[in-house]
N, C-alpha and C positions, 0 to 999 in steps of 0.2 A: 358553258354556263358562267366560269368566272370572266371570262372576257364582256360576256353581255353586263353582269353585274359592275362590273369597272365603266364600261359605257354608259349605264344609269346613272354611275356616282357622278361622271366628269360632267353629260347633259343638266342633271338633275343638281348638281352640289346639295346633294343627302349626303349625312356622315354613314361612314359605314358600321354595319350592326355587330361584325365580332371579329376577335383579334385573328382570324383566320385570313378572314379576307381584308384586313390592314397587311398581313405577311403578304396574302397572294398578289396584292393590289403592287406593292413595292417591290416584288421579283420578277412580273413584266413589264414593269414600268415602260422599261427602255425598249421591251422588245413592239410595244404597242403608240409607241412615239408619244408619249403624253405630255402636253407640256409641263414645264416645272412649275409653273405658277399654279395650275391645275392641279400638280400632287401636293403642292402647298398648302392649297386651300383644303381640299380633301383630309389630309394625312393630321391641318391642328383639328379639327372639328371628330375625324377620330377618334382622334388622342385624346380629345376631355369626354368625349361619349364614353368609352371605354375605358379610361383612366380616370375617371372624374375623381375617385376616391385618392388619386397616386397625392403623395407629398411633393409632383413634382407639376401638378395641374392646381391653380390660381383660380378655384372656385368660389363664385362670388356669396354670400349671403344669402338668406332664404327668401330676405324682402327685398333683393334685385328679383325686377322685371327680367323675365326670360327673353331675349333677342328670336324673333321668328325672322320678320322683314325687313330687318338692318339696312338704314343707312351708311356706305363707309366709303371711306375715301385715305389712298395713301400720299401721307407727308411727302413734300417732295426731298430731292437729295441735298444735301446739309453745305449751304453755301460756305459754309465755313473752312469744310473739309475739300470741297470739290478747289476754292481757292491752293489748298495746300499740296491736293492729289497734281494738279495743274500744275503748279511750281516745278516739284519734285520729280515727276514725269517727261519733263521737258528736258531738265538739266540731266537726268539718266536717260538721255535719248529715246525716250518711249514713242511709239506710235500711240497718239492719245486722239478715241472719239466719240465726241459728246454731240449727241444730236441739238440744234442748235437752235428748235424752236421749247426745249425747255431750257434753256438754261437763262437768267436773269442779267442785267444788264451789265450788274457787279462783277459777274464771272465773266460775262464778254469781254470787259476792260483785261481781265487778268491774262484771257485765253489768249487776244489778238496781242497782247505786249510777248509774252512768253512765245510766238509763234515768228515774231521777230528778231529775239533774243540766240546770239550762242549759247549750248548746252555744255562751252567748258573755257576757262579763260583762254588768250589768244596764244599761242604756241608761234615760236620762229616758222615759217612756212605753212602752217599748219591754223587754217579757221573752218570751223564747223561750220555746216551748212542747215538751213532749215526752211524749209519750203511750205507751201501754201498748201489749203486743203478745196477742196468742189466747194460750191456754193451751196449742197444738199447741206455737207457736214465739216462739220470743222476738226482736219486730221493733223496732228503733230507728227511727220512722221519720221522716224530714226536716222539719226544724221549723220552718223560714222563714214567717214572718207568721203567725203564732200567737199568742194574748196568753194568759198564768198560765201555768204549770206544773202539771200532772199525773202522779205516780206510777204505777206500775203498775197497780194498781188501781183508780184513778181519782180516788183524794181526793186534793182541792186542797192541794200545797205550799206555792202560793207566788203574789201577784197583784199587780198593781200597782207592782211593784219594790222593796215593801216586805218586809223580814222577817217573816211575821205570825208565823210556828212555825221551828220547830227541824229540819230535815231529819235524820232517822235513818238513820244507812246501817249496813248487818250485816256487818263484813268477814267472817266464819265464823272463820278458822283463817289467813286469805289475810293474811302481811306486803305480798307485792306491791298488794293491795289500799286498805291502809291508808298506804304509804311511799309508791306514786301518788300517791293521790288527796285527802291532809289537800294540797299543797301546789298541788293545781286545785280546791279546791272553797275553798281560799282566796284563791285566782283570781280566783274566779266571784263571791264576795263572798256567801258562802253561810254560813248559821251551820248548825253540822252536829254531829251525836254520833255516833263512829265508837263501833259497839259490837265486844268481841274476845272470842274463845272462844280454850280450850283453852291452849298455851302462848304465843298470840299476846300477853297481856298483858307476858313477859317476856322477849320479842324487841325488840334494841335500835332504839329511833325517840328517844333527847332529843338527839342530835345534831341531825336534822332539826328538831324542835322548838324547839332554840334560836337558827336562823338565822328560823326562822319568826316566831318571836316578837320577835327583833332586826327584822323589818321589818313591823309593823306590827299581828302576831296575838296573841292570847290564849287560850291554850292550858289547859284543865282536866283533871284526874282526880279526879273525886268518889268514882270507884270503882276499883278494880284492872282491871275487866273495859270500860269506855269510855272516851272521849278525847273531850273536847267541843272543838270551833274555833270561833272568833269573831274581830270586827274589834275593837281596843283602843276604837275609835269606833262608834258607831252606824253600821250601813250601809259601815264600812270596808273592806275590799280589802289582801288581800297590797301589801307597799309594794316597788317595784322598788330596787335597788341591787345590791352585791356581797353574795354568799355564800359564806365561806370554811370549808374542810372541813381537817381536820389526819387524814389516814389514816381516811378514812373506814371507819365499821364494815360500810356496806353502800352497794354500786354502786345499788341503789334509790334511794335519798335524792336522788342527783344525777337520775336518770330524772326521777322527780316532779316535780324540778324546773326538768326539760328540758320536761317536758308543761305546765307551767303559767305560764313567767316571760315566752313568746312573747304570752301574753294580756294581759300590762298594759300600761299608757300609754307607760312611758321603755322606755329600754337595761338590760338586768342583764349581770352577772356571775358566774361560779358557779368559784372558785379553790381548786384539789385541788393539798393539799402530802404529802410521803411518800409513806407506802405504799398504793398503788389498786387493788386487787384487782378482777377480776371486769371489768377494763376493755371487755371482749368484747358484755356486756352492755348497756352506755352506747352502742357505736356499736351497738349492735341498735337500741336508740332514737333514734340519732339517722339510721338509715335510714326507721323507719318515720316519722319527723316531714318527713323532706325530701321524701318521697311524697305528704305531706299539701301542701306547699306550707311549710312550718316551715323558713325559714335560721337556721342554729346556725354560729358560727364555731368553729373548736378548734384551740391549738395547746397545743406544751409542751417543756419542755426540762426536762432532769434528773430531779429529784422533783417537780415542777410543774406543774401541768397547769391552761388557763386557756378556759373555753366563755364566749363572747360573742354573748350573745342581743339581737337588736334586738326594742323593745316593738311593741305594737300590730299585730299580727300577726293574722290570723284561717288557721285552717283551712281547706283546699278541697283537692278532688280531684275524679277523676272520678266522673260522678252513676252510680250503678248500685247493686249489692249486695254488701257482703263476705260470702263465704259461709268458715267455718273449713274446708272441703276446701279453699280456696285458700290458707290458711294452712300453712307447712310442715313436715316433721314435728318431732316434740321429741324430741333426741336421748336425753336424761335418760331416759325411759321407753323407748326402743328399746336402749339398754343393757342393762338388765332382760334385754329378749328377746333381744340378741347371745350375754349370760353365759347363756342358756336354752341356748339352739342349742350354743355351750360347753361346755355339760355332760352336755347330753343323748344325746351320740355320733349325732343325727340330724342328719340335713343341713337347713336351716331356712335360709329369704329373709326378709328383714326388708325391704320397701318404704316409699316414701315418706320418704323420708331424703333432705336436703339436701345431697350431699356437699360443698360449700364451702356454709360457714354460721358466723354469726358466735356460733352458739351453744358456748357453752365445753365442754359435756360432749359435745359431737362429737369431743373427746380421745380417748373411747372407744374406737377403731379405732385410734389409734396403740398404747394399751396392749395391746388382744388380740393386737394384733400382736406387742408385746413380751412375751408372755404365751408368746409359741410357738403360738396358734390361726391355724388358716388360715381369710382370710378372702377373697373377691374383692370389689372394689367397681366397679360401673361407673352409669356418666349415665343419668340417661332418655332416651328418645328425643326426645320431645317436651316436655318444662319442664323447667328447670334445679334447682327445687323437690325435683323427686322424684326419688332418685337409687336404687340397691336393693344393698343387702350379702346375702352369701352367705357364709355359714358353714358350716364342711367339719368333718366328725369328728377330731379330732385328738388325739395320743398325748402324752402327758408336758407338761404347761404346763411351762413356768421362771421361776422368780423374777426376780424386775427390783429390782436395788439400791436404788433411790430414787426415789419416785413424788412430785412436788409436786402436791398437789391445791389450791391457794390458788385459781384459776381454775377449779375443779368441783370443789366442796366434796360435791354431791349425790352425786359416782360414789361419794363412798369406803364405803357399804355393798358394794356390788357390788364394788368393786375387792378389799375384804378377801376375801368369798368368792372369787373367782376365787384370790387368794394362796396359800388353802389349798389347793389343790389342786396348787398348785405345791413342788415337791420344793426348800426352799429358803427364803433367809432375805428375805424383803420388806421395805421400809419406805415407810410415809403419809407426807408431813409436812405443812406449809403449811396445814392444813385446822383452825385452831384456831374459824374459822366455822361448824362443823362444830357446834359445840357449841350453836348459839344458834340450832337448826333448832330443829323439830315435837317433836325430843327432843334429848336431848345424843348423837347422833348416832354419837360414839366413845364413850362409854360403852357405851350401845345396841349398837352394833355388836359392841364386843366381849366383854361377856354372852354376847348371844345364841351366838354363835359359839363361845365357851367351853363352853356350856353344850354344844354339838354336836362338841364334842372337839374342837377348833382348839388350838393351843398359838398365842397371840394377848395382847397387851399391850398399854398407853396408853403416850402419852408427851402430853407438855401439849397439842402441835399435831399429834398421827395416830397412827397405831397402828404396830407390830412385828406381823409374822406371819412363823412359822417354818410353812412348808409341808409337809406332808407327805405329799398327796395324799388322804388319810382322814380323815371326817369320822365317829367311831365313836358322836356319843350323838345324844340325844332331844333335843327342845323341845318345851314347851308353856306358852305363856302369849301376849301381844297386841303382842308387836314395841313395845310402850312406844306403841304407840297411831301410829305413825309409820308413812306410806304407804311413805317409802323401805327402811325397816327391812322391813316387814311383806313388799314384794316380793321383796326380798333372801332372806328366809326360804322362801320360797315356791320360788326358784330352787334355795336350799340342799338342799329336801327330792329333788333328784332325784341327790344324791353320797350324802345322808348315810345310815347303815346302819339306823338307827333312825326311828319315824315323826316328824313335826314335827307339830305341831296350833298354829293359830292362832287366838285369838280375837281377834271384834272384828275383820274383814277390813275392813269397809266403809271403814277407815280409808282405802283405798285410792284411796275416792271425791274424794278431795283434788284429784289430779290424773291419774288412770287408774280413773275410774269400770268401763270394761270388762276387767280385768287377767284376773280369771278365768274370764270369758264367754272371752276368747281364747286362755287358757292350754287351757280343754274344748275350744275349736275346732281347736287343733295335738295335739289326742288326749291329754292330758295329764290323768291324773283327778286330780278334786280331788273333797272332800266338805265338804258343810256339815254343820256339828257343832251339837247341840243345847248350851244351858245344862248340861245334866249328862252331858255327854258327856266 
């Protein structure tokens, strides 16, 4: 009987009726091979069936619409972190595998350098080795007692401990790529040419570059489009000391050099005076370093801030696999799909969402809030990882006086749109970083938005929006080439009265390689347009 009744629940996803068979349901679990996403989904839908009443179930209001036939869709895993799981993973020899038709372009850059890279500076006698993975998947696999270096491919980097060649790494479009990894692959004592596309050549890095080269590095651009690193010395090594930063232009600089200064011989120092934006991001790094075995000290007072790194440090963790489903979701992109669900007057689940996360653009849920959208959020049942938002149809957004975006610079396409829609005067500000993305960001933004009848303006650091709720014209052209831009637009076309046409989607690929495979999957059409369309 309870076996049939278990097979109901899994076929049918009905929650189950009493806390009997919630126990009996989770005592065969294992022995009836059910899968875990299956007890997942089962065991939250229990839990508020059954628990509705508990102080520990997130029940929504009387005048929320009850969910029958839910739209939902899970965020994908958090580029930000999968950049850092990458890093970390590599350099503590982990066998690391990320199936490689999700991951986005920005993580390809990071994966295919790291797969190149030694996992330890170079030792007398002694170079790690690190090999290619199938063309199915991209495997890091544990390098311990291995001698040369192998690329992906399989041609020899590097042997003997000598520099014989130049390592090439492609960052594509990826700053996190290149703000990583110039300050571990000087680390590692690597001579390297970082090559850059697109507007990555004029995203600010001479900050980082000139602590770099204060300790020990030699820094080139022969060209506008690469960045060559070397030792000042034959065979030399980032040199450990202090590293001071005056209002750093980007919380990266310091990452990178949280990922790489644990590798050298002494003690470093890394001292942040003024203004530090993005701070949210630094302890992201310095969670996933202390996972690894990496102690980082940090304190700070005032405008100050002082990380104290001891040298000679190696990586470790436990031996298994990172797989990016254990990675959590990235808020930045489930925004996109909250403002969807926002606009669309349909009820829409956005899963896989960390609700406490050190990620900055998980903001997002304070402003829809402030937006006037109903939202519910409640915990997974079983990881703290995944957490799931539900968005309700809701009447009349309102305006929000003053939004600082200095700590998620990425929301404020999506925040504009949403503005417009609000009956009322908005304002961006803090987001002068904003400018020195994939495009100038507020520019872009508000073009595009202009161009779809927004009554919308610049100010140095964010925009002005006067709401109106109507979005009366057209768009046609490539969002400036920007993934954030391009999904913004994308969300826009289901308010605005006129069609929007985008060229040039794949931009997308950046960091939401599947935006419109999942936009088709919430029944949402989209068309691919020819060249002369």
């Amino acid at each position: 009987m309870l076996l049939s009744k278990l097979g109901e629940l899994i076929s049918e996803y009905q929650p189950a009726c009493t806390v009997l068979v919630i126990i009996g349901f989770v005592a065969v679990t294992y022995m009836c091979g059910i899968n875990p996403d299956k007890l997942k989904c089962i065991l939250e839908r229990s839990t508020h069936e059954v628990c509705g009443n508990s102080s520990r179930a997130d029940v929504p209001p009387a005048d929320f619409p009850s969910f029958t036939h839910i739209k939902h869709v899970a965020a994908p895993a958090s580029k930000s972190y999968l950049h850092r799981e990458i890093i970390a993973a590599s350099l503590a020899g982990h066998e690391l595998q990320l199936d490689i038709t999700d991951l986005s372009d920005d993580i390809l850059a990071t994966y295919e350098a790291m797969v190149k890279l030694p996992n330890q500076p170079p030792r007398k006698n002694n170079v790690i080795n690190r090999n290619a993975g199938t063309p199915e998947r991209f495997d890091i696999p544990s390098t311990a007692g291995h001698n040369g270096v192998v690329n992906r491919k399989g041609e020899s980097e590097r042997s003997g401990g000598s520099m014989c060649s130049r390592l090439i790494i492609d960052c594509k479009e990826s700053g996190t790529t290149l703000r990583f990894l110039l300050p571990v692959v000087a680390s590692l004592g690597v001579d390297a040419e970082f090559k850059l596309h697109g507007r990555l050549s004029d995203r600010p890095i001479s900050e980082l570059n000139e602590q770099l080269e204060l300790h020990g590095m030699k820094i080139t651009r022969d060209t506008p489009d690469s960045l060559r690193i070397s030792g000042r010395l034959p065979n030399q090594r980032l040199q450990s000391g202090e590293f001071t930063f005056d209002s750093p232009q980007s919380s990266q600089f310091i990452s990178g050099l949280l990922f790489a200064l644990p590798l050298l011989e002494s003690d470093s120092v890394i001292r942040i005076r003024g203004r530090f934006e993005s701070k949210a991001y630094v302890r992201m790094t310095l969670s996933v370093l202390r996972r690894y075995g990496i102690d980082i000290r940090c304190t700070s007072a005032s405008d100050e801030w002082i990380y104290t790194i001891p040298g000679n440090q190696r990586y470790v963790g436990k031996v298994g696999t990172v797989n990016a489903l254990e990675i959590e979701g990235d808020w930045s992109n489930a925004a996109v799909l909250l403002a969807i669900g926002a606009l669309s007057g349909e009820q829409l689940r956005v899963t896989n969402l960390p609700l406490r996360s050190e990620q900055g653009d998980r903001r997002i849920l304070d402003l829809l809030k402030e937006f006037g959208i109903k939202l519910r959020c409640y915990p997974d049942a079983i990881s703290t990882l995944n957490g799931t938002v539900d968005i309700y149809p809701s009447e009349g957004f309102k305006s929000i006086d003053a939004i600082d975006a200095s700590d998620c610079p990425d929301l404020v396409p999506i925040i504009a749109l949403l503005a417009t829609q609000a009956r009322g005067r908005t304002q961006i500000y803090g987001a002068k970083r904003a400018r020195l993305k994939e495009s100038d960001r507020l520019s872009g933004t508000c073009a595009v938005l202009t161009e779809l009848g927004a009554d919308i303006s610049e100010t140095s650091d964010g925009l002005v929006i006067m709401g109106t709720g109507i979005l009366s014209g057209s768009y046609v052209g490539d969002g400036y080439g920007d993934h954030r831009i391009i999904m913004m637009l994308a969300a826009a076309s289901l308010v605005s009265e006129q069609p929007v046409r985008i060229h040039g989607c794949r931009a997308v690929a950046k960091s939401y390689p599947d935006f419109f495979k999942v936009l088709g999957r919430l029944g949402f059409t989209t068309k691919v347009l020819s060249d002369d369309d």
